[in-house]
N, C-alpha and C positions, 0 to 999 in steps of 0.2 A: 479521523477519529479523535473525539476529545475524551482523554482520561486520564486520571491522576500520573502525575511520574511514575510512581511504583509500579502501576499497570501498566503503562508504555512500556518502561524497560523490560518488565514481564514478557510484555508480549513480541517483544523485539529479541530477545531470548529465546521464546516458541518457535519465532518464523513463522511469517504469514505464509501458509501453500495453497492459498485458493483464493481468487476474488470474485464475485458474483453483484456487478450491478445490476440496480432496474432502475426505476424513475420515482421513487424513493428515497434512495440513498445507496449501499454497497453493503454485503455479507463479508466477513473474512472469513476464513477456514484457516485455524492454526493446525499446526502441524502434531499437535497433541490430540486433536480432536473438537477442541473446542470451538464455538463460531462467536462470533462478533458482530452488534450490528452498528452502522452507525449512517448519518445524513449526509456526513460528508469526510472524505479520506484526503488528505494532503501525504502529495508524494514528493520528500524532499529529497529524490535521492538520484539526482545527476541529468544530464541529456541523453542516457544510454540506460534511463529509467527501468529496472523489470519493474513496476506496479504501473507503471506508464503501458507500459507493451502486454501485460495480463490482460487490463480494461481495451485494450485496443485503441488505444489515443496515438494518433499520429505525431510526429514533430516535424517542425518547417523549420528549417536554419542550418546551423555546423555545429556539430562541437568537438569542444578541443580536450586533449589529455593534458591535466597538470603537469608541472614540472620541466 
């Protein structure tokens, strides 16, 4: 999803609880009610991803815990 700072952290505040790909792009469903749409979502968020594992995207490799 690309949108201004304000709105990221917005919406990173809501909590994404829903993802709904198609062959278009992906829906989000916040946890307020509101939805999202966008072309393309970049999930920064580790090897043990939940928006990874929501869309159903596999992982091939190991990963490791910090520290």
């Amino acid at each position: 999803m690309t949108r201004p700072q304000w709105r990221t952290e917005a919406v990173l505040r809501e909590r994404i609880a829903e993802l709904e790909p198609d062959e278009h792009g992906v829906t989000a469903g916040l946890g307020t009610g509101e939805t999202l749409r966008a072309r393309h979502l970049v999930a920064a968020d580790g090897g043990r991803s939940p928006v990874r594992k929501a869309l159903g995207i596999g992982f091939t490799g190991e990963t490791r815990d910090g520290g």
